[in-house]
VOGUPA-232978 format. One record per residue: x negated, y, z negated of N, C-alpha, C in turn. Coordinates in nm, 3 decimals, always signed. Layout:
<atoms>
+---------+---------+---------+---------+---------+---------+---------+---------+---------+
|     npx |     npy |     npz |    capx |    capy |    capz |     cpx |     cpy |     cpz |
+---------+---------+---------+---------+---------+---------+---------+---------+---------+
|       X |       Y |       Z |       X |       Y |       Z |       X |       Y |       Z |
...
+---------+---------+---------+---------+---------+---------+---------+---------+---------+
</atoms>
This chain:
<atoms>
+---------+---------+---------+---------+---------+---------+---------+---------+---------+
|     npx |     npy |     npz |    capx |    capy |    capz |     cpx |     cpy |     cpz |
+---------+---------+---------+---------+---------+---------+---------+---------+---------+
|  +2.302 |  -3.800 | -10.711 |  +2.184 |  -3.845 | -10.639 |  +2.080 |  -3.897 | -10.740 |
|  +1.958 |  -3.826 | -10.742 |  +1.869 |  -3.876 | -10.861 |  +1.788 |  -3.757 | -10.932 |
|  +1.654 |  -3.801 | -10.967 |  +1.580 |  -3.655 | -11.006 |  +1.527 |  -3.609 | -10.914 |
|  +1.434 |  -3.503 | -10.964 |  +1.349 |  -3.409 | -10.858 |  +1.219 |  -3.522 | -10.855 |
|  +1.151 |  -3.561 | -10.748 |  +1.021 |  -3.590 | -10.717 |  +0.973 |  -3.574 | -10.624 |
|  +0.814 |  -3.590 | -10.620 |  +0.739 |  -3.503 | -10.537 |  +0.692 |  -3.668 | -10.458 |
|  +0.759 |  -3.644 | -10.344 |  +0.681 |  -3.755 | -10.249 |  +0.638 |  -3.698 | -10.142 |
|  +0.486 |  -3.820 | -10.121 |  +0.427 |  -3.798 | -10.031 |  +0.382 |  -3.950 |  -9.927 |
|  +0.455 |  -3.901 |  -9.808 |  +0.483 |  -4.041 |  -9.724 |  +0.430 |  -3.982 |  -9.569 |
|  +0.434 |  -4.028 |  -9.457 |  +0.344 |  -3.997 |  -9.329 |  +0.459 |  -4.029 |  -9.302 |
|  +0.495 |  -3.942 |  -9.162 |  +0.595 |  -3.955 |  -9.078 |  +0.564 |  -3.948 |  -8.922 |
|  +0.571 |  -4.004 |  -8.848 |  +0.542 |  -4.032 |  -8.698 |  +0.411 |  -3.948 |  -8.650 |
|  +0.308 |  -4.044 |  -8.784 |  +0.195 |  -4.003 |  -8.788 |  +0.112 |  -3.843 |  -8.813 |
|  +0.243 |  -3.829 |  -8.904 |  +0.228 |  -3.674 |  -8.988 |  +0.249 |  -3.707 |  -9.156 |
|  +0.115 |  -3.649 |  -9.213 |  +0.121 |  -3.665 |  -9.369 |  +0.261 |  -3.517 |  -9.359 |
|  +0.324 |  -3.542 |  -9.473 |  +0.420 |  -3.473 |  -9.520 |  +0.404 |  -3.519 |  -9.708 |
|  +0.470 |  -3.399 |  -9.774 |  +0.484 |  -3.384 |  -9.919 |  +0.611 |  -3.294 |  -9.905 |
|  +0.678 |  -3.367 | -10.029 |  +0.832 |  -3.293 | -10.064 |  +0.857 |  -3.309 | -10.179 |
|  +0.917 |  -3.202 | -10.236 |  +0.970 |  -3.193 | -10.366 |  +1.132 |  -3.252 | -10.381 |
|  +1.161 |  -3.312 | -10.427 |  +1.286 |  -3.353 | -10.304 |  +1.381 |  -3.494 | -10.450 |
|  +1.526 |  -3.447 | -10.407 |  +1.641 |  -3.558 | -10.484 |  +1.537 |  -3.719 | -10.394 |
|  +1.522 |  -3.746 | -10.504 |  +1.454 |  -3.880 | -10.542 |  +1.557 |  -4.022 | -10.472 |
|  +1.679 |  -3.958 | -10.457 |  +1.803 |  -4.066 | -10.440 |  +1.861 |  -4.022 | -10.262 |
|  +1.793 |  -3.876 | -10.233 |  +1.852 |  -3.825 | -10.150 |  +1.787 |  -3.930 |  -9.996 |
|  +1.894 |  -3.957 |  -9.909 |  +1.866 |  -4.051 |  -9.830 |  +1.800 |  -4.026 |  -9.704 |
|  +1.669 |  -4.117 |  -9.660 |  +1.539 |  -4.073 |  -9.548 |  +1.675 |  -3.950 |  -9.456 |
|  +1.783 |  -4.054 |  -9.420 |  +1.794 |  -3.997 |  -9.259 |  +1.865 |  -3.803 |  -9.303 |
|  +1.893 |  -3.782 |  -9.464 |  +1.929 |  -3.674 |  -9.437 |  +1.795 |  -3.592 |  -9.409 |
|  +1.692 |  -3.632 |  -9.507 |  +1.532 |  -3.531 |  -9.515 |  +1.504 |  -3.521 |  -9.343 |
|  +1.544 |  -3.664 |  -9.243 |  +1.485 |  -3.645 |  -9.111 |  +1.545 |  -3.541 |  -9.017 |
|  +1.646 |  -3.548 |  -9.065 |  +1.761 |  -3.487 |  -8.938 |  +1.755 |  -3.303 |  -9.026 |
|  +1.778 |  -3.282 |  -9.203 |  +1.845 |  -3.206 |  -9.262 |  +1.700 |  -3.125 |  -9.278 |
|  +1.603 |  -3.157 |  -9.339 |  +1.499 |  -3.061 |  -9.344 |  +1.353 |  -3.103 |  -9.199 |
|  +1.357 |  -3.195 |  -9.161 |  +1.246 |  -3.178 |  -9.059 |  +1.313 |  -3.176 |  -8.889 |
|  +1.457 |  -3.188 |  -8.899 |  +1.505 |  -3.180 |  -8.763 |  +1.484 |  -3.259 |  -8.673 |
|  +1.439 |  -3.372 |  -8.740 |  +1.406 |  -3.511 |  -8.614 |  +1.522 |  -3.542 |  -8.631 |
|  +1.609 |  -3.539 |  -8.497 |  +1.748 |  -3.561 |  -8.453 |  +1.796 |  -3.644 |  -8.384 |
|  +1.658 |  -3.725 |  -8.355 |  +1.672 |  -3.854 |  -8.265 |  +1.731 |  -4.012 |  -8.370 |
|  +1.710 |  -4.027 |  -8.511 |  +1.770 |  -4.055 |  -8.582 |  +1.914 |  -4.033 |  -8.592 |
|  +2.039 |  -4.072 |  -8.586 |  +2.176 |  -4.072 |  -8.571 |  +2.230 |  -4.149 |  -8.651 |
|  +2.352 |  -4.045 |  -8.709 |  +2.421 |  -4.103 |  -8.835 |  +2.557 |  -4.144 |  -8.766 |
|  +2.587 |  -4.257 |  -8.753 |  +2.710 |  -4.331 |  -8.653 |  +2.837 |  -4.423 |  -8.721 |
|  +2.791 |  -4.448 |  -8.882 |  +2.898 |  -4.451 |  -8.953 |  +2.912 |  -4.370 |  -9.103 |
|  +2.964 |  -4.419 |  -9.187 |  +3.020 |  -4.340 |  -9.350 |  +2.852 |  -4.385 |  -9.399 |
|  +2.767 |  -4.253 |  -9.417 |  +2.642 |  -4.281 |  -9.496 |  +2.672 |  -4.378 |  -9.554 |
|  +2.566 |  -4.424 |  -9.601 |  +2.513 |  -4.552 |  -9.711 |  +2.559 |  -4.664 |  -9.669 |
|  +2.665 |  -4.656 |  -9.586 |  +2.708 |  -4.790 |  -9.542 |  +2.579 |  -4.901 |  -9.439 |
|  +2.559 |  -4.829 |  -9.369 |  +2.491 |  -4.925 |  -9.272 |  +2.523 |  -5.002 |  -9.192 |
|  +2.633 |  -4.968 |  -9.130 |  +2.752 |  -5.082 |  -9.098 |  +2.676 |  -5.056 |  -8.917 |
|  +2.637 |  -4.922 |  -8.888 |  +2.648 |  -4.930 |  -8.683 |  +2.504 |  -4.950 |  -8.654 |
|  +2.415 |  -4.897 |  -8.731 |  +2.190 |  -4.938 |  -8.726 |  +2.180 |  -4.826 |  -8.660 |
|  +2.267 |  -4.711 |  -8.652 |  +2.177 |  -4.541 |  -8.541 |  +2.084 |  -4.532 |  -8.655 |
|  +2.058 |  -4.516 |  -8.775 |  +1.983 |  -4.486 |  -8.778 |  +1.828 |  -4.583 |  -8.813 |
|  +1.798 |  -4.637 |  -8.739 |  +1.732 |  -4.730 |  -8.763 |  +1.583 |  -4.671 |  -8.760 |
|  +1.508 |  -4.691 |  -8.840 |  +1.356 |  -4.629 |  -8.830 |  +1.304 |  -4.753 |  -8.874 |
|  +1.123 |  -4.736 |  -8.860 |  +1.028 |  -4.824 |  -8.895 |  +0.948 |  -4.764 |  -9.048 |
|  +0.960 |  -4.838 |  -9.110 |  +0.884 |  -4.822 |  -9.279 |  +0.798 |  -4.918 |  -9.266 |
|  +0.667 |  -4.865 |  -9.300 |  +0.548 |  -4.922 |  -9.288 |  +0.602 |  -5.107 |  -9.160 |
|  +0.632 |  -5.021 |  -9.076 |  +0.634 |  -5.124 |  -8.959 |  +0.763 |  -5.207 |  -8.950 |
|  +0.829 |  -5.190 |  -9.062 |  +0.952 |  -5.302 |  -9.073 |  +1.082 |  -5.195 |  -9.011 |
|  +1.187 |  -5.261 |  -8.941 |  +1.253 |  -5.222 |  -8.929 |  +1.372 |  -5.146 |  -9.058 |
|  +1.419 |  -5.050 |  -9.114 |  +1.503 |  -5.010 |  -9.226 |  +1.612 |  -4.930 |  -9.152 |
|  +1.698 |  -4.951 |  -9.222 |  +1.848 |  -4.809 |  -9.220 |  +1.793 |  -4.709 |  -9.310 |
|  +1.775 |  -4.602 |  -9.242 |  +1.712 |  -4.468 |  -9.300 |  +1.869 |  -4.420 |  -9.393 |
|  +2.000 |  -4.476 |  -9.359 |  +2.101 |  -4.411 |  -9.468 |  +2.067 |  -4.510 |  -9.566 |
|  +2.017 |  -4.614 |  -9.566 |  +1.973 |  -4.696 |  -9.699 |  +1.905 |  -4.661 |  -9.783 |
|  +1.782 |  -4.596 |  -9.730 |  +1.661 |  -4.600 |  -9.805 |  +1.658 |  -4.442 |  -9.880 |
|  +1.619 |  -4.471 | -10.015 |  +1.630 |  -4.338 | -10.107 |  +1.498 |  -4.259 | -10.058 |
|  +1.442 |  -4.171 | -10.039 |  +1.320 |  -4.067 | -10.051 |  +1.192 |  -4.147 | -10.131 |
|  +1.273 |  -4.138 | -10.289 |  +1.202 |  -4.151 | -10.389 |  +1.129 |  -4.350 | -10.402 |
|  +1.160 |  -4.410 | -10.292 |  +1.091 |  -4.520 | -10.271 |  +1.025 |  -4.548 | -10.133 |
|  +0.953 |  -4.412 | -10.103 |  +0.905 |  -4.401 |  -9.983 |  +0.751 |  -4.325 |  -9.978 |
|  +0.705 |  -4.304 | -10.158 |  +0.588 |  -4.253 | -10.179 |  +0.468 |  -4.338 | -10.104 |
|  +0.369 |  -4.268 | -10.027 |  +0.275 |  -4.353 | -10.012 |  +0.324 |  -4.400 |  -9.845 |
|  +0.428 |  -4.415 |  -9.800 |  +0.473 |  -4.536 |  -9.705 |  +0.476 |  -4.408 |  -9.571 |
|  +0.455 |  -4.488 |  -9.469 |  +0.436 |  -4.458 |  -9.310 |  +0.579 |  -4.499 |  -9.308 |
|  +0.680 |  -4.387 |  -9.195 |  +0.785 |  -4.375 |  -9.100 |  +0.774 |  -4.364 |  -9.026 |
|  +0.832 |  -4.448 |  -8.936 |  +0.822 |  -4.352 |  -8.758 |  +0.995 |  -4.354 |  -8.710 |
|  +1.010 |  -4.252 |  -8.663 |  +1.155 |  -4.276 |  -8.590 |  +1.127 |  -4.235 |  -8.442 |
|  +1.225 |  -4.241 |  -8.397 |  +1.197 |  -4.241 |  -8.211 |  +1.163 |  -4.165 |  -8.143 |
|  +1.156 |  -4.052 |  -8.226 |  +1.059 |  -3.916 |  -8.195 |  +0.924 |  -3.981 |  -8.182 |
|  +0.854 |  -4.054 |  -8.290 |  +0.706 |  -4.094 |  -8.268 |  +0.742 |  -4.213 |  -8.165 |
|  +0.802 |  -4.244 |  -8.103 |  +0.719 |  -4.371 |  -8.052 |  +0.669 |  -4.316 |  -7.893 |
|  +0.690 |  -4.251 |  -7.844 |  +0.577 |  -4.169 |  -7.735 |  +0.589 |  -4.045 |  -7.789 |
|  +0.480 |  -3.999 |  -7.861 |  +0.441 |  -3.876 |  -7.925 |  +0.389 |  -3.786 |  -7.781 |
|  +0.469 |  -3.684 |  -7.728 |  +0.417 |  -3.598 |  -7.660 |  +0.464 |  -3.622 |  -7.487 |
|  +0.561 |  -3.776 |  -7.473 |  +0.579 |  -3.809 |  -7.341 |  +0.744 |  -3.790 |  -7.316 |
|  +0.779 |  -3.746 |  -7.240 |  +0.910 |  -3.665 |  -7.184 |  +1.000 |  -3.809 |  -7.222 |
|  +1.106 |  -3.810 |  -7.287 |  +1.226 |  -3.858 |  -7.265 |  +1.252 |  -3.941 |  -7.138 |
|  +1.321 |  -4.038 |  -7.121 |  +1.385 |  -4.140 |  -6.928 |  +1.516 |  -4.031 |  -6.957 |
|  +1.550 |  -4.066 |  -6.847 |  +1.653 |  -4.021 |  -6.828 |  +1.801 |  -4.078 |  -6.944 |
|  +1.802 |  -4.188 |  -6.966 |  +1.893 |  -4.266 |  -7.068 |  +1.850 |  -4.222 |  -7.185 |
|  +1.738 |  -4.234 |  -7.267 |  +1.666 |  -4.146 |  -7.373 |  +1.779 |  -4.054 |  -7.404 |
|  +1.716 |  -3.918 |  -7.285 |  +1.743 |  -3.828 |  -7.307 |  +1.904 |  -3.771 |  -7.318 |
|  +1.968 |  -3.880 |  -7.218 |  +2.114 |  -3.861 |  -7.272 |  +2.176 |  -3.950 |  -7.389 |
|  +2.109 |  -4.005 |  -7.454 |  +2.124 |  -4.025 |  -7.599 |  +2.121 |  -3.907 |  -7.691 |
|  +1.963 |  -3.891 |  -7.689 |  +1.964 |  -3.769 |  -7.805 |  +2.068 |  -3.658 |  -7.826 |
|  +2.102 |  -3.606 |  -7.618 |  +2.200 |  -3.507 |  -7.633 |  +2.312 |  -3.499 |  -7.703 |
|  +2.396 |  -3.653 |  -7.651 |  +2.525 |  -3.684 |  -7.719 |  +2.543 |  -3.762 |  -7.847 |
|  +2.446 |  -3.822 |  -7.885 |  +2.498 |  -3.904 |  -8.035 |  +2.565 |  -4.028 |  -8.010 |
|  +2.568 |  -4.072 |  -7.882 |  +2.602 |  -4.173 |  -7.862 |  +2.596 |  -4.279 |  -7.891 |
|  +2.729 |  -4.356 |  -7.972 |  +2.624 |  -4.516 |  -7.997 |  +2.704 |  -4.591 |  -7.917 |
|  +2.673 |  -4.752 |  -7.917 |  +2.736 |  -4.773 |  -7.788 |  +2.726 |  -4.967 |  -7.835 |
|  +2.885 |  -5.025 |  -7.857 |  +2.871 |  -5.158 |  -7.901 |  +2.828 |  -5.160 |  -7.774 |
|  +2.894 |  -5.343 |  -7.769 |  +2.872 |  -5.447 |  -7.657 |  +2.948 |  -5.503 |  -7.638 |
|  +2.967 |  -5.530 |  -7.511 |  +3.076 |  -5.659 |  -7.466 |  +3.037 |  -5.802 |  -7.494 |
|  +3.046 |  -5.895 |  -7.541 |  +3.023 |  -5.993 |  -7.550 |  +3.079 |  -6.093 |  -7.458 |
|  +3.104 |  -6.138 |  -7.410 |  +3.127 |  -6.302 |  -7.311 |  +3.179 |  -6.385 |  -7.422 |
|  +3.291 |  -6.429 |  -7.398 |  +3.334 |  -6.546 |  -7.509 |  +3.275 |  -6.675 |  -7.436 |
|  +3.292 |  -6.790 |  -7.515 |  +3.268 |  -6.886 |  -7.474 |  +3.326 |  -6.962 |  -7.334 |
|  +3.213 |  -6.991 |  -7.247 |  +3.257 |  -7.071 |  -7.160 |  +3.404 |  -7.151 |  -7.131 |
|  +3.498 |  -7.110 |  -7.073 |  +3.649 |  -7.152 |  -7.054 |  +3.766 |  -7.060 |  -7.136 |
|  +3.674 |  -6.924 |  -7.170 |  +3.775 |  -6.896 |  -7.236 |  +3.815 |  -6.781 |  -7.125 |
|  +3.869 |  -6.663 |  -7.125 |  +3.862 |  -6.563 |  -7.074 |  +3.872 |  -6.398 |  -7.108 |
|  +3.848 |  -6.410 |  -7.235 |  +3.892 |  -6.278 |  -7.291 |  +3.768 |  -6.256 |  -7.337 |
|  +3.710 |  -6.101 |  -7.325 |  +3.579 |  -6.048 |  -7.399 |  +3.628 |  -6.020 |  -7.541 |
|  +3.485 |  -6.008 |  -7.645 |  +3.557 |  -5.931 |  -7.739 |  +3.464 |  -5.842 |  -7.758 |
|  +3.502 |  -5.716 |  -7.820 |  +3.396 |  -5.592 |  -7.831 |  +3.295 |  -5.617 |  -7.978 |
|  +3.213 |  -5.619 |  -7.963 |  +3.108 |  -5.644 |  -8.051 |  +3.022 |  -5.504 |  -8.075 |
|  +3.057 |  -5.468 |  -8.199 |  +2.987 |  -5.285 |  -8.242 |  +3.054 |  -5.220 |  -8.365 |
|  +3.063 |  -5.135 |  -8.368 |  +3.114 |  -5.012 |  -8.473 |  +3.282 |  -5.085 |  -8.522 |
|  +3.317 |  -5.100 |  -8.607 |  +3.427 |  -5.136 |  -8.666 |  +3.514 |  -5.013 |  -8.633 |
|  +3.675 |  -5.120 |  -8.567 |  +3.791 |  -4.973 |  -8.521 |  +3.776 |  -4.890 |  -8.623 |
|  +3.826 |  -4.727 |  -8.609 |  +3.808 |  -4.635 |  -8.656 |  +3.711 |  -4.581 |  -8.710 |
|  +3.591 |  -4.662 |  -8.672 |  +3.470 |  -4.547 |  -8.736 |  +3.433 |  -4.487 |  -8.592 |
|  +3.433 |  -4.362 |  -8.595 |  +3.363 |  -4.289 |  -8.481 |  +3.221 |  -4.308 |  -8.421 |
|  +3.227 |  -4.346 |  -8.320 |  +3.079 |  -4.348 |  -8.245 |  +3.055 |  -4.213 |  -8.172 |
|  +3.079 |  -4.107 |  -8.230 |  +2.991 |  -4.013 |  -8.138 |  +2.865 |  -3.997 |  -8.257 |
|  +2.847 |  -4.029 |  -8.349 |  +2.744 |  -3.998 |  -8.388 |  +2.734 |  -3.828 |  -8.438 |
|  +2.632 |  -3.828 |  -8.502 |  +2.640 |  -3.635 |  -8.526 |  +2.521 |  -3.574 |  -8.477 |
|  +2.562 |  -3.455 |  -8.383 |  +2.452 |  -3.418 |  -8.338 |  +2.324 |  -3.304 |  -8.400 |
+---------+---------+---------+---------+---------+---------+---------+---------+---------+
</atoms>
């Protein structure tokens, strides 16, 4: 991973400080030490290949298995826990979070053709996600 450093970054509008592997990646600190579980790891870390875990860094969209800790000093996160801070889950929401679900797409081929093709997670990587 990397060294020990002490970052300090805001998370779904919570200052936070950690002593913390410098290399070690956002979505384990979200899910592994603060338990925001709404973040979902849906293929082989570091890859980035399915977007579960997709969060906002200072507003931009990032893959939280991308991004190291240790280049997150200073910087605002939000994951889908903050984006209604305090308002109940829909019903679809909430059966996300439960199951880990990720979920390609069907696509429509072109006009005259007739066959769909599945557009999502590459065969054999598992989409249940981890709960």
């Amino acid at each position: 991973m990397g060294p020990l450093a002490s970052v300090n970054l805001r998370i779904n509008g919570e200052d936070r400080s950690a002593w913390i592997d410098s290399g070690l990646p956002l979505v384990r600190y979200l899910r592994d030490e603060l338990r925001l579980i709404g973040t979902k790891v849906g293929c082989t870390p570091g890859d980035g290949d399915c977007g579960a875990c997709m969060v906002l860094v200072d507003g931009k969209p990032e893959l939280a298995c991308l991004v190291g800790m240790g280049g997150l000093e200073g910087r605002s996160v939000e994951t889908i826990e903050g984006e209604s801070p305090g308002a109940p889950l829909d019903v679809v929401q909430e059966a996300f979070v439960r199951s880990g679900v990720i979920h390609g797409r069907i696509h429509r081929s072109a006009p005259g053709r007739s066959e769909n093709r599945r557009v999502g997670p590459r065969p054999g990587i598992s989409t249940g996600g981890t709960p």
